[in-house]
Backbone of each chain as nested JSON, in Angstrom:
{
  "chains": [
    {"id": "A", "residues": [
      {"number": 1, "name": "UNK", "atoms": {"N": [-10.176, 89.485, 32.793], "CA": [-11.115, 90.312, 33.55], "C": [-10.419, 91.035, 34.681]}},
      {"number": 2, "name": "UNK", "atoms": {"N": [-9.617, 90.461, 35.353], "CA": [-9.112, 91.326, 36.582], "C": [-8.492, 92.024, 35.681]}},
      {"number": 3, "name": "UNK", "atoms": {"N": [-7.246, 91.974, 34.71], "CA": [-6.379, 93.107, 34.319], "C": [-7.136, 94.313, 34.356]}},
      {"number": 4, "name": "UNK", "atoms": {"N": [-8.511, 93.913, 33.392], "CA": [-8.913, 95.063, 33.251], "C": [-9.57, 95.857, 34.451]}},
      {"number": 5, "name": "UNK", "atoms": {"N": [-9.709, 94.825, 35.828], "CA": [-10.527, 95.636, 36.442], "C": [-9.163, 96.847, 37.357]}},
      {"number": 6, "name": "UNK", "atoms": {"N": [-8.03, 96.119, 37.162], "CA": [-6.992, 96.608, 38.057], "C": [-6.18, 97.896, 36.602]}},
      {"number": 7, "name": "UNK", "atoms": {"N": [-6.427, 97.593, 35.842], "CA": [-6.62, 98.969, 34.799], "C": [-7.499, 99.861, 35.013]}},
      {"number": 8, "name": "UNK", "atoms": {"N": [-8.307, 99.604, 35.257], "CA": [-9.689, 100.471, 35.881], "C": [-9.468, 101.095, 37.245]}},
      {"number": 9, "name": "UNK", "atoms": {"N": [-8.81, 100.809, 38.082], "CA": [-8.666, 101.012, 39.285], "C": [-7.584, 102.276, 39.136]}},
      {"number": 10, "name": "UNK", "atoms": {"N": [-5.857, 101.973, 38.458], "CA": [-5.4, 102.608, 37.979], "C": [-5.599, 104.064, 37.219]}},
      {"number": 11, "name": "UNK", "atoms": {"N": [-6.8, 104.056, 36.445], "CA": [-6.725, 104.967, 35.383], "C": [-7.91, 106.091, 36.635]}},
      {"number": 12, "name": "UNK", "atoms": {"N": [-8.357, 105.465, 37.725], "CA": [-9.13, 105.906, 38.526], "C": [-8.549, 107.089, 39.504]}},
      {"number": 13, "name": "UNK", "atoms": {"N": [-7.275, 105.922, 39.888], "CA": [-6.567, 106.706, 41.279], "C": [-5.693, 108.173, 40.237]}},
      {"number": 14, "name": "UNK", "atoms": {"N": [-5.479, 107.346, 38.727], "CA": [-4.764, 108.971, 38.206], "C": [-5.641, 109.952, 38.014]}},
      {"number": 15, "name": "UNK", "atoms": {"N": [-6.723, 109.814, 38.077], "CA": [-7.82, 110.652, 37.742], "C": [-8.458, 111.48, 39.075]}},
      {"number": 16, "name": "UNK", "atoms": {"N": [-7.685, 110.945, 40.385], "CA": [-7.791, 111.501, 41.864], "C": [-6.496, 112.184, 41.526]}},
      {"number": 17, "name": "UNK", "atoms": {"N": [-5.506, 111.877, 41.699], "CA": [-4.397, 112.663, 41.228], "C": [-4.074, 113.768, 40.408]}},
      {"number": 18, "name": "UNK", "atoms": {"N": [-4.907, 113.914, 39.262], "CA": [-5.084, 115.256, 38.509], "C": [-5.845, 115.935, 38.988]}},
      {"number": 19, "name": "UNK", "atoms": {"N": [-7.12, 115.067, 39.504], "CA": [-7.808, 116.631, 39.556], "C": [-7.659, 117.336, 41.2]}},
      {"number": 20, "name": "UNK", "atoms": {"N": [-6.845, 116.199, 42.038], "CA": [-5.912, 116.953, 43.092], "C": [-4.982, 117.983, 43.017]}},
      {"number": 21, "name": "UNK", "atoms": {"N": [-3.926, 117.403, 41.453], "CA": [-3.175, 118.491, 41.281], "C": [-3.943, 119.77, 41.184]}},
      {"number": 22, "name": "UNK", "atoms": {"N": [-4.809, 119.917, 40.184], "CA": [-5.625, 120.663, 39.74], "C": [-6.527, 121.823, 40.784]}},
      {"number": 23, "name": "UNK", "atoms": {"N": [-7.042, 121.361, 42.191], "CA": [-7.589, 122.028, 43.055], "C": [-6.327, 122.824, 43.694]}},
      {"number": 24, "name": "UNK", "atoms": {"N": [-4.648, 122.183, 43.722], "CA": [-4.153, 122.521, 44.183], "C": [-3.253, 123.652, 43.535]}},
      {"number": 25, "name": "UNK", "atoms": {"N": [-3.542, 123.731, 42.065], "CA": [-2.948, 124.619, 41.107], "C": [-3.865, 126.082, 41.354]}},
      {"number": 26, "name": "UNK", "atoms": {"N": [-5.277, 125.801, 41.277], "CA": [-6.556, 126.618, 41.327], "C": [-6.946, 127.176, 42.809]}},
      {"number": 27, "name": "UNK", "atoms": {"N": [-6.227, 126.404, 43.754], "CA": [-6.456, 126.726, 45.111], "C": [-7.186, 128.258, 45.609]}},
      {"number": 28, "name": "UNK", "atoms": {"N": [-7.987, 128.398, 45.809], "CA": [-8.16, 130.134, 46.379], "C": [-7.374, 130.549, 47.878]}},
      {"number": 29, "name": "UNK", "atoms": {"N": [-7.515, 129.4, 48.795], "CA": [-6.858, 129.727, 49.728], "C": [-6.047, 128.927, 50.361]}},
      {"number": 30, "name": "UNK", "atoms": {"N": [-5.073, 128.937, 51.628], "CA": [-4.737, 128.279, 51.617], "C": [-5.069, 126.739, 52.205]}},
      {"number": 31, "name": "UNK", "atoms": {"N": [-5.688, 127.041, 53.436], "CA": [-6.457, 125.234, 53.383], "C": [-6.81, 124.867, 52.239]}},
      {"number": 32, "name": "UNK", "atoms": {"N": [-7.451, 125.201, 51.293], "CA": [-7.359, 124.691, 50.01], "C": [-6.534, 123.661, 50.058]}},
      {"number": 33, "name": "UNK", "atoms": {"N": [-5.648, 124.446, 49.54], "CA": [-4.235, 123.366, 48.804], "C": [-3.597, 122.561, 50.238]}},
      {"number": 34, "name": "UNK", "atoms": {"N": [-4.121, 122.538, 51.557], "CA": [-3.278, 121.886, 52.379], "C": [-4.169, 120.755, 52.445]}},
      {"number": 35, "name": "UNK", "atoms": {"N": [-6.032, 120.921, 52.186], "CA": [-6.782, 119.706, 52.033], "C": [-6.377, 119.1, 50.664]}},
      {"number": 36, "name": "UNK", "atoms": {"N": [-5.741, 119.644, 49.758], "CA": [-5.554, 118.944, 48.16], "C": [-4.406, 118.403, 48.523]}},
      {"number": 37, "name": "UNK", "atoms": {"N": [-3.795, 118.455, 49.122], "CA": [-2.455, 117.343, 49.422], "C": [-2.767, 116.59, 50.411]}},
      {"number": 38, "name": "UNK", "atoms": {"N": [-3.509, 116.598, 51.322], "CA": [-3.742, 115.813, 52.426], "C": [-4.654, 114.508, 51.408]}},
      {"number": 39, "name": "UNK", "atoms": {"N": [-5.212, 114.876, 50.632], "CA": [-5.644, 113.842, 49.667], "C": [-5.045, 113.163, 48.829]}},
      {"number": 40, "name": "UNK", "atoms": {"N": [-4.088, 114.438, 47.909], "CA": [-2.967, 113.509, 47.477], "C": [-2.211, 112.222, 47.909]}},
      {"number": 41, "name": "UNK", "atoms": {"N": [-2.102, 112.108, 49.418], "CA": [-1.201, 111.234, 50.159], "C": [-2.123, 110.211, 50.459]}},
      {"number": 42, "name": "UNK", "atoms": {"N": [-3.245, 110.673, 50.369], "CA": [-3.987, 108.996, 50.594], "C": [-4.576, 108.668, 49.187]}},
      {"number": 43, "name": "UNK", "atoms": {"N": [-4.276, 109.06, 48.211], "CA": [-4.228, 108.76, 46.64], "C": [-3.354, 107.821, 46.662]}},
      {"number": 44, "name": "UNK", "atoms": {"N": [-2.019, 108.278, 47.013], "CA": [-0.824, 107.715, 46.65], "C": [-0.478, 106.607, 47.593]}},
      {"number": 45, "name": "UNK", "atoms": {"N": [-1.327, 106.62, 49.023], "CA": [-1.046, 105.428, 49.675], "C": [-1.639, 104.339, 48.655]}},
      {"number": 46, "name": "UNK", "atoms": {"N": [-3.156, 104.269, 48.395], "CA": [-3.602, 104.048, 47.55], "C": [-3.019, 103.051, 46.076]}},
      {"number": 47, "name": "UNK", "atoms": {"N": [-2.318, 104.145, 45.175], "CA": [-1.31, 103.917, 44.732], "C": [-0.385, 103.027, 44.749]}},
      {"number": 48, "name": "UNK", "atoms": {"N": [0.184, 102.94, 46.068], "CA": [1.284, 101.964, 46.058], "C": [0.711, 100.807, 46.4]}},
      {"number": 49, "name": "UNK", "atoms": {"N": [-0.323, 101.222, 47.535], "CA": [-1.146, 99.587, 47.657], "C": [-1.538, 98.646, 46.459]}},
      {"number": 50, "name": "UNK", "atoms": {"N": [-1.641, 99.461, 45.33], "CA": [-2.12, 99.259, 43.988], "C": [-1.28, 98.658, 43.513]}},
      {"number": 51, "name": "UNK", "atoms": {"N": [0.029, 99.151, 42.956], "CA": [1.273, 98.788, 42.636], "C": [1.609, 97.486, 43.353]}},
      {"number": 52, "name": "UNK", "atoms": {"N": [1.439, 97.134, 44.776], "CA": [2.375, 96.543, 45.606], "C": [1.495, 95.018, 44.793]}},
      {"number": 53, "name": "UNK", "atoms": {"N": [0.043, 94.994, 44.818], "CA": [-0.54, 93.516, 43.846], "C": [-0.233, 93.476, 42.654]}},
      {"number": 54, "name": "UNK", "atoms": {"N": [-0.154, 94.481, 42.004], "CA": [0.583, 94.539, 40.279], "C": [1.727, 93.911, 40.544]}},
      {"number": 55, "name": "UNK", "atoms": {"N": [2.836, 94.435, 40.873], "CA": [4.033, 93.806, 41.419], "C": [4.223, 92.416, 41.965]}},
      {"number": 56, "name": "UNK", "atoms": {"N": [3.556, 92.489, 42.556], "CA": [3.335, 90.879, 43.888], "C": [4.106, 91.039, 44.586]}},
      {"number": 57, "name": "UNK", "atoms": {"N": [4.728, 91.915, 45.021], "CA": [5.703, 92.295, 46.057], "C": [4.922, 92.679, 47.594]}},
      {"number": 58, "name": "UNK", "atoms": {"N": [5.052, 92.245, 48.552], "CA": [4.273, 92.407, 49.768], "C": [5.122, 93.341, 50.663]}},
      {"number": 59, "name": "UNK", "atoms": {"N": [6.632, 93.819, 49.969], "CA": [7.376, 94.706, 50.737], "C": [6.7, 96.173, 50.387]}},
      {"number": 60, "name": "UNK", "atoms": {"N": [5.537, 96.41, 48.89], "CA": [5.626, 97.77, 49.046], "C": [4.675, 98.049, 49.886]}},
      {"number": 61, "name": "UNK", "atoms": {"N": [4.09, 97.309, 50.595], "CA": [3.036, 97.717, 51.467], "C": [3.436, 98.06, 53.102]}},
      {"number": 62, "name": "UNK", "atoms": {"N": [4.917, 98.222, 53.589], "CA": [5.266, 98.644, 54.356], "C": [5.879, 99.706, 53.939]}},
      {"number": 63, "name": "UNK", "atoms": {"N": [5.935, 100.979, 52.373], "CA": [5.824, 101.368, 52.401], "C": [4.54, 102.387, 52.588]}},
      {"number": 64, "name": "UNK", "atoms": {"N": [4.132, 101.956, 52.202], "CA": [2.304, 102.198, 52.368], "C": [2.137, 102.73, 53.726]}},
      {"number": 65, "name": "UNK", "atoms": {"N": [2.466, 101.885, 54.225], "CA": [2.299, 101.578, 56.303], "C": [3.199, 103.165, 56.373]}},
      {"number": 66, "name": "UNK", "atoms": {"N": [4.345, 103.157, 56.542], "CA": [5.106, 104.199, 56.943], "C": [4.487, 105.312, 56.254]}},
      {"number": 67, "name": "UNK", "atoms": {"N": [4.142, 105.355, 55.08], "CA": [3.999, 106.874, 54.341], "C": [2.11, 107.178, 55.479]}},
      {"number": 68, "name": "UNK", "atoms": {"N": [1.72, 106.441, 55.601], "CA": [-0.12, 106.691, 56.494], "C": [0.335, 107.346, 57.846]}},
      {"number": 69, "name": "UNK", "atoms": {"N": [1.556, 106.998, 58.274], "CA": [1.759, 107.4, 59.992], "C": [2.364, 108.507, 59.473]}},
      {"number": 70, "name": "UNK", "atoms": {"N": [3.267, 108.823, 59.237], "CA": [3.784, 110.136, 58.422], "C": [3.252, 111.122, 57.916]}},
      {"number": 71, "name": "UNK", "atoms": {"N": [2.01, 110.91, 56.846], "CA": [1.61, 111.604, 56.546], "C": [0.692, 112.311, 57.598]}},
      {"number": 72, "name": "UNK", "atoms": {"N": [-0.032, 111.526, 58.539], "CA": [-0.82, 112.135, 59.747], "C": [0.185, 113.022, 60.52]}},
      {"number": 73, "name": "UNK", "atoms": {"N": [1.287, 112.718, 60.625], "CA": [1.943, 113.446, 61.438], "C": [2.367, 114.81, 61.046]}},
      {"number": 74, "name": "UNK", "atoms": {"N": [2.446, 115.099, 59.469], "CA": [2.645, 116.151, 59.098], "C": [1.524, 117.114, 59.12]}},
      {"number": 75, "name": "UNK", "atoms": {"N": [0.279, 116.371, 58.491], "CA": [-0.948, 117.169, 58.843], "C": [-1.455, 117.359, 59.589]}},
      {"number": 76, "name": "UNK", "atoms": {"N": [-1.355, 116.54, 61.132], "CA": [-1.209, 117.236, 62.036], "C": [-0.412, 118.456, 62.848]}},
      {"number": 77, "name": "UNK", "atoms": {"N": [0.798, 118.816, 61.883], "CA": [2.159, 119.747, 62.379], "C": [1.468, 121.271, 61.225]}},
      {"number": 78, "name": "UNK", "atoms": {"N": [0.686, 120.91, 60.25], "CA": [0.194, 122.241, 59.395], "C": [-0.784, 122.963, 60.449]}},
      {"number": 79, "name": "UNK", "atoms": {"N": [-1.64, 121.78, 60.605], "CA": [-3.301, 122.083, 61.28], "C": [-3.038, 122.505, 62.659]}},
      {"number": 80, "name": "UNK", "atoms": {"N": [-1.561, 122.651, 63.191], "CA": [-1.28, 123.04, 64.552], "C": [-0.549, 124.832, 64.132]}},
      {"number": 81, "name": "UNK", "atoms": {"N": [-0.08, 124.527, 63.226], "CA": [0.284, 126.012, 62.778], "C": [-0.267, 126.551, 62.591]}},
      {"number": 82, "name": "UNK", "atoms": {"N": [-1.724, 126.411, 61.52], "CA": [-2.555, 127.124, 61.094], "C": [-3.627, 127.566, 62.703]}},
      {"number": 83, "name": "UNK", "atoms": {"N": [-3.661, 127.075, 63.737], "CA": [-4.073, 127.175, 64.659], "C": [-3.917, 128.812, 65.479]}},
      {"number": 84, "name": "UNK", "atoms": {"N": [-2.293, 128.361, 65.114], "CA": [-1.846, 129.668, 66.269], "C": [-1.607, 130.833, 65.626]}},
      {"number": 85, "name": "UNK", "atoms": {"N": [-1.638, 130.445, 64.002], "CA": [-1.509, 131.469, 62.969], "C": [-1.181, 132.768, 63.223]}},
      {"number": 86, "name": "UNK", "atoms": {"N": [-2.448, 133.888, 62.987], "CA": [-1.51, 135.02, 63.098], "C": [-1.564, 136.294, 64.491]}}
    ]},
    {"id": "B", "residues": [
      {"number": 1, "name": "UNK", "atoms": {"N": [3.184, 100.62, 29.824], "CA": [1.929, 100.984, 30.834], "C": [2.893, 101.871, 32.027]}},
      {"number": 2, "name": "UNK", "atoms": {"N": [3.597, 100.869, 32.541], "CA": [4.473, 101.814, 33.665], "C": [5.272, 102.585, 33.629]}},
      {"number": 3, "name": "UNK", "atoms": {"N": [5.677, 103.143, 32.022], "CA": [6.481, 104.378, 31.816], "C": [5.748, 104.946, 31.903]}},
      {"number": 4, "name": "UNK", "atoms": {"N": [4.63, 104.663, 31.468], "CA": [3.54, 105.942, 31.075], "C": [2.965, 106.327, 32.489]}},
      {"number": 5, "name": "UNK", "atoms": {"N": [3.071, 105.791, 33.4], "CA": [2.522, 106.148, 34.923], "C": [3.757, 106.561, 35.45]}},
      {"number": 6, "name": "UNK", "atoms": {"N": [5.068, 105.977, 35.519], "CA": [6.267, 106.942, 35.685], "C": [6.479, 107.932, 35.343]}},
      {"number": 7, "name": "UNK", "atoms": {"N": [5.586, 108.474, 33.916], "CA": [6.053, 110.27, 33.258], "C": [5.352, 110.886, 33.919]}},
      {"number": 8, "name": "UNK", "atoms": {"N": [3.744, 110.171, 34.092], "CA": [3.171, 110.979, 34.674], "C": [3.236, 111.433, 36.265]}},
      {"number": 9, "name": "UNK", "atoms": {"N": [3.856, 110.574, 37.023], "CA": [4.274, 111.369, 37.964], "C": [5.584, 112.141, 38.058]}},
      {"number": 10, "name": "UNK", "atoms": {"N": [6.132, 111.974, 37.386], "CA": [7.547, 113.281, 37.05], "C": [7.067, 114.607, 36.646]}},
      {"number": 11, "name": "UNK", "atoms": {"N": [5.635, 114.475, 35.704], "CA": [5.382, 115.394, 35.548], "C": [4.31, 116.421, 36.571]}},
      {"number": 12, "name": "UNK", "atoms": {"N": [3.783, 115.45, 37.539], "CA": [3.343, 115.962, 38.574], "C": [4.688, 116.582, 39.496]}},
      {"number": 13, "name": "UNK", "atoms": {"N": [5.775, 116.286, 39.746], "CA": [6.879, 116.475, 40.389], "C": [6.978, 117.96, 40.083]}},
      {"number": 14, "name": "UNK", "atoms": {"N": [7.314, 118.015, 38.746], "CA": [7.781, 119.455, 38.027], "C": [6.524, 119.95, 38.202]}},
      {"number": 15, "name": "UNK", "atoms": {"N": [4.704, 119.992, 38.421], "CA": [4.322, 121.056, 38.873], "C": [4.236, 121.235, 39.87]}},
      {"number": 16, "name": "UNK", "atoms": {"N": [4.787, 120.704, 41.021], "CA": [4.774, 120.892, 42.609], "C": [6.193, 121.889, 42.946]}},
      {"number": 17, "name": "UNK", "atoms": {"N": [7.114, 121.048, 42.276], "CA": [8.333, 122.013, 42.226], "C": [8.104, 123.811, 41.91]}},
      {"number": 18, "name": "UNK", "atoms": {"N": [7.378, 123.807, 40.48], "CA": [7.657, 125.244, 40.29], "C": [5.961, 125.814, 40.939]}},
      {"number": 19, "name": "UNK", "atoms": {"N": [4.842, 124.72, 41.425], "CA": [4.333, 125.6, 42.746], "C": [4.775, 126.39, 43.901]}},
      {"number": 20, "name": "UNK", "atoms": {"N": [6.063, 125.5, 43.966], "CA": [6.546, 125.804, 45.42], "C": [7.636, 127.056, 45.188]}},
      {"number": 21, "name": "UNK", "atoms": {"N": [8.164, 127.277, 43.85], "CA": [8.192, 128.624, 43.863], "C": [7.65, 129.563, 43.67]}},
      {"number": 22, "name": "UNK", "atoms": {"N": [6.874, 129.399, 42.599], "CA": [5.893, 130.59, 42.588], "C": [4.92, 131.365, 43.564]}},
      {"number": 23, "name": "UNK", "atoms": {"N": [4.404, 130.314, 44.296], "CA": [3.14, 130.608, 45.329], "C": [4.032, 131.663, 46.277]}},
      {"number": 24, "name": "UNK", "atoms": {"N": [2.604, 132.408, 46.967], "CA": [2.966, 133.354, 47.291], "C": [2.99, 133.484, 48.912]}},
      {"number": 25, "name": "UNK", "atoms": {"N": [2.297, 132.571, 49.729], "CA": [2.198, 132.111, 50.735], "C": [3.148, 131.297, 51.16]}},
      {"number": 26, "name": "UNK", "atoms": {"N": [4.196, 131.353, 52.249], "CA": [5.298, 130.577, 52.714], "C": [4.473, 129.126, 52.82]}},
      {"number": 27, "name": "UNK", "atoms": {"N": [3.268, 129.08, 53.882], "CA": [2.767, 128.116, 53.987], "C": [2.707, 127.316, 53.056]}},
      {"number": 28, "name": "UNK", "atoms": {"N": [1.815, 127.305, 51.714], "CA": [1.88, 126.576, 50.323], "C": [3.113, 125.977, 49.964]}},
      {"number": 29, "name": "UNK", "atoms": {"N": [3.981, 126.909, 49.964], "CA": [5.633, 126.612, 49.129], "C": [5.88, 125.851, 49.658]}},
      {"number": 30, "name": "UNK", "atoms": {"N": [5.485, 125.393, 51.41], "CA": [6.181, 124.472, 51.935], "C": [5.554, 123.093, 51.559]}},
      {"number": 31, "name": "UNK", "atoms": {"N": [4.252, 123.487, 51.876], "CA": [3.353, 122.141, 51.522], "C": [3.73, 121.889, 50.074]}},
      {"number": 32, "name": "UNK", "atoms": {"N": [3.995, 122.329, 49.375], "CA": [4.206, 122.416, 47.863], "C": [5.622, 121.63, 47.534]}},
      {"number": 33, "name": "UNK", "atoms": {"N": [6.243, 121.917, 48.153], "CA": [7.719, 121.064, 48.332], "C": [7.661, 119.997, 49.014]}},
      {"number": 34, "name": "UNK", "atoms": {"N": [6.722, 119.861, 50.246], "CA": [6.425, 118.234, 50.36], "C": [5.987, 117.313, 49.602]}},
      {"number": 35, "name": "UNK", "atoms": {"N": [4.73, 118.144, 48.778], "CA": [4.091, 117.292, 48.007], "C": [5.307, 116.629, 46.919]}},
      {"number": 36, "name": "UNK", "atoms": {"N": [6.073, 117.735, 46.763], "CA": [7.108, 117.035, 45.912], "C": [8.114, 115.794, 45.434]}},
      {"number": 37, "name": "UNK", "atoms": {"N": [8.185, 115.807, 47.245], "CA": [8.832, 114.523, 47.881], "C": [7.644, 113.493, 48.039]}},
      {"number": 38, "name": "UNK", "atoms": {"N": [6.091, 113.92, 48.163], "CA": [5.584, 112.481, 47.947], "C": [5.775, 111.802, 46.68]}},
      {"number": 39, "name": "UNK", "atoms": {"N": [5.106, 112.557, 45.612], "CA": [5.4, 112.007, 44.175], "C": [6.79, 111.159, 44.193]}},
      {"number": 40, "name": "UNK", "atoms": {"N": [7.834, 111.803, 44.303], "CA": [9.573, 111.413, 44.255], "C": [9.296, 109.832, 44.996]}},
      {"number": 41, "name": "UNK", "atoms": {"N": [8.838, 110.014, 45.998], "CA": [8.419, 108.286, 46.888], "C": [7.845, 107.514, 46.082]}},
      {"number": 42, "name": "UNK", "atoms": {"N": [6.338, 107.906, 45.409], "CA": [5.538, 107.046, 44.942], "C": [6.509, 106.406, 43.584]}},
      {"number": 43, "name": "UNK", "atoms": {"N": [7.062, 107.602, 42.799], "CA": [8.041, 107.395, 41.241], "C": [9.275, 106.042, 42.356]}},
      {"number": 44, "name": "UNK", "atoms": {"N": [9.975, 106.088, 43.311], "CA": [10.88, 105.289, 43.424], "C": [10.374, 103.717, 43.63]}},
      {"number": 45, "name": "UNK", "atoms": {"N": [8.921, 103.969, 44.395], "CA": [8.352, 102.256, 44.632], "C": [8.291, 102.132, 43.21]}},
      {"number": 46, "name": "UNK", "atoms": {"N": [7.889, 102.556, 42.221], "CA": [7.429, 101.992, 40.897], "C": [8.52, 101.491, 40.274]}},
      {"number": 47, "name": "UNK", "atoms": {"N": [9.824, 102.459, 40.622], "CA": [11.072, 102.174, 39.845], "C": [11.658, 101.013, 40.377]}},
      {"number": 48, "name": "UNK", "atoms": {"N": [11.241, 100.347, 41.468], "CA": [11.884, 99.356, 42.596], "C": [12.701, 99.471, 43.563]}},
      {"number": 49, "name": "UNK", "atoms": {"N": [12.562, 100.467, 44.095], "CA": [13.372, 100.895, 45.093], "C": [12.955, 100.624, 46.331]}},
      {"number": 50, "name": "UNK", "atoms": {"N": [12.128, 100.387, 47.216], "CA": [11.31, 100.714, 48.151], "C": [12.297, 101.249, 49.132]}},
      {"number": 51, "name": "UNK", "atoms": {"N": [13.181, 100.719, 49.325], "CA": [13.997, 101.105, 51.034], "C": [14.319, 102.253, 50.893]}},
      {"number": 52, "name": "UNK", "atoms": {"N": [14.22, 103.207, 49.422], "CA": [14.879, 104.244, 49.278], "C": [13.424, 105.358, 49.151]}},
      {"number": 53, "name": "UNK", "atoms": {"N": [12.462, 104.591, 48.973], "CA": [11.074, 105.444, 48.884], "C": [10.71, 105.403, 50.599]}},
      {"number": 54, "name": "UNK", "atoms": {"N": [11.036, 104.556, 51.041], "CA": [10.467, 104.76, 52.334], "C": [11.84, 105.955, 53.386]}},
      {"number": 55, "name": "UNK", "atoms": {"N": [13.276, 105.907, 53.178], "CA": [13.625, 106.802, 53.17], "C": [13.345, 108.203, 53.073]}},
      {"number": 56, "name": "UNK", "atoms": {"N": [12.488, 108.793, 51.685], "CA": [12.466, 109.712, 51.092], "C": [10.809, 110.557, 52.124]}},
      {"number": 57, "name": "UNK", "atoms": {"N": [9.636, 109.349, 52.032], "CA": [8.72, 109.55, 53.04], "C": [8.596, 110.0, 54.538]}},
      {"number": 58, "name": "UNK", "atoms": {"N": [9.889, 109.107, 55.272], "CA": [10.062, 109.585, 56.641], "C": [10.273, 110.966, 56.247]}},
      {"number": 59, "name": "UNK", "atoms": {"N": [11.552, 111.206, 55.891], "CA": [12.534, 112.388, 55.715], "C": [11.9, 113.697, 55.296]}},
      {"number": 60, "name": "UNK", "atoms": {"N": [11.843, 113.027, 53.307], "CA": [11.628, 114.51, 52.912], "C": [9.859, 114.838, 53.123]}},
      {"number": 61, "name": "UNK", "atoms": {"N": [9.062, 114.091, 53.513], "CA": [7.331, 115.003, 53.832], "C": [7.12, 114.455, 55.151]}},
      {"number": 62, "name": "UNK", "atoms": {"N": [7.784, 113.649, 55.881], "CA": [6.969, 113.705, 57.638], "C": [8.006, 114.782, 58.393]}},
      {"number": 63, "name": "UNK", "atoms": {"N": [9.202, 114.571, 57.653], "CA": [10.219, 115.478, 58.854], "C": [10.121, 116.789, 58.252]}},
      {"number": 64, "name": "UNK", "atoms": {"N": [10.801, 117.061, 57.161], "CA": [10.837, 118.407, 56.434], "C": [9.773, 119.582, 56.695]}},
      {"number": 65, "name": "UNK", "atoms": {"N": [8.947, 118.997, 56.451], "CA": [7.445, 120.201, 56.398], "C": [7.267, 120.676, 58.226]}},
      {"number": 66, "name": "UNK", "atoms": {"N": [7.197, 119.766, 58.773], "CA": [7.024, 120.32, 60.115], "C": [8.501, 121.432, 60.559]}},
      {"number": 67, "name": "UNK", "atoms": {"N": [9.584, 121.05, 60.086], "CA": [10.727, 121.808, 60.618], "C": [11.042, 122.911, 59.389]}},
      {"number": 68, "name": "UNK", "atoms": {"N": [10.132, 122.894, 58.166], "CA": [10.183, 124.62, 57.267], "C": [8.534, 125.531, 58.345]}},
      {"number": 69, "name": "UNK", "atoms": {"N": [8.107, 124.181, 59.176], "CA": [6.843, 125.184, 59.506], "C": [7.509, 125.951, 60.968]}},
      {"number": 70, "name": "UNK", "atoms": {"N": [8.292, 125.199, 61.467], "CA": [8.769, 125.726, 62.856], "C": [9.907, 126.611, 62.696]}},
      {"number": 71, "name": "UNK", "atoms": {"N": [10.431, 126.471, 61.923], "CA": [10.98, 128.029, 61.062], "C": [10.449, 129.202, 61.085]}},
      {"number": 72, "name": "UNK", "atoms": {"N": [9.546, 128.718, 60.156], "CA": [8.911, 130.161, 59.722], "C": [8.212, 130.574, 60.207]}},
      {"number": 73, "name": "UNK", "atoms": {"N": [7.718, 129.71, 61.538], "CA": [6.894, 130.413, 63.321], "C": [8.18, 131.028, 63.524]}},
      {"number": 74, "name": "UNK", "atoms": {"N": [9.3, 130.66, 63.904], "CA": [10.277, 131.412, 64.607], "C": [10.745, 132.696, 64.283]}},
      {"number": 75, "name": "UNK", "atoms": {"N": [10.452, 132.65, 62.857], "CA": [11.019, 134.058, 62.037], "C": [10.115, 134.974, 61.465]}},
      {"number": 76, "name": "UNK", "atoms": {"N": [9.006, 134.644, 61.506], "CA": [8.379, 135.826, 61.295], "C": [7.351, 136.321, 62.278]}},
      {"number": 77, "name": "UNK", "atoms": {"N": [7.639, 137.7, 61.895], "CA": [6.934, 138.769, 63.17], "C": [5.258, 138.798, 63.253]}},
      {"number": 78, "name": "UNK", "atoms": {"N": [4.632, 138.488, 62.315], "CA": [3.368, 138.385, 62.468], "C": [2.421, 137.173, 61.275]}},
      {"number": 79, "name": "UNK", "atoms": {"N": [1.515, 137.32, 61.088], "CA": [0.753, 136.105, 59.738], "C": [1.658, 135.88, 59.161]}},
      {"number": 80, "name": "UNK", "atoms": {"N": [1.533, 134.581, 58.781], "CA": [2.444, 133.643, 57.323], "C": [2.334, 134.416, 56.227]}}
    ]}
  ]
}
């Protein structure tokens, strides 16, 4: 029962992942595609959190940790550009 | 099971890659090339790498993207 529920979980987060790629392929503008990656990255935190119990490894979850502070920091460095824009 | 989640993010890789050339907006290309380096992170935890995925996270999408964005404030004369 868990496999399958952690198969389920899996086939879930790829299914955030495509159709992320997907908004970000189709994008009309550009926040568009800067909100379709800002999602991507908490897919993929996601992701590894996912991985890190598949695994049983408790080290990938300090990747996890680092990629969440990081990623804020970048989307905060777009959303400051797009600010002063043009 | 985990090749098959390893292709599929390689193959997300290769469409971020040739997003980030094609698009026509500097802004995108850049975000587009980060996104690149997330996938590349997520593909190395799977492969077992972590010290080298968490490497790739600081570096290539917290540092990179902010310093192609402070660039391309510096160099161009008006809108992105």
């Amino acid at each position: 029962m868990a496999e399958q529920i952690l198969m389920a979980a899996a086939i879930l987060t790829f299914l955030g992942v495509a159709f992320s790629v997907l908004r970000l392929i189709l994008g009309r503008t550009v926040i568009d595609r800067v909100v379709a990656v800002d999602t991507l990255t908490v897919v993929s935190i996601s992701l590894i959190a996912l991985y890190a119990h598949v695994a049983g490894r408790s080290i990938y979850l300090d990747v996890a940790l680092v990629y969440g502070v990081l990623s804020f920091l970048a989307v905060l460095a777009i959303a400051r550009y797009l600010e002063q824009g043009p | 099971m985990l090749e098959l989640f390893v292709y599929l993010l390689c193959g997300s890789i290769l469409v971020s890659g040739i997003l980030a050339v094609r698009l026509n907006s500097t802004l995108a290309a850049a975000v587009s090339g980060g996104l690149a380096s997330l996938f590349a992170a997520v593909c190395y935890v799977m492969l077992g790498a972590p010290d080298v995925a968490m490497t790739e996270a600081s570096i290539g999408s917290g540092l990179s993207v902010p310093i192609f964005l402070y660039a391309i404030r510096r160099t161009t004369e008006k809108a992105p």
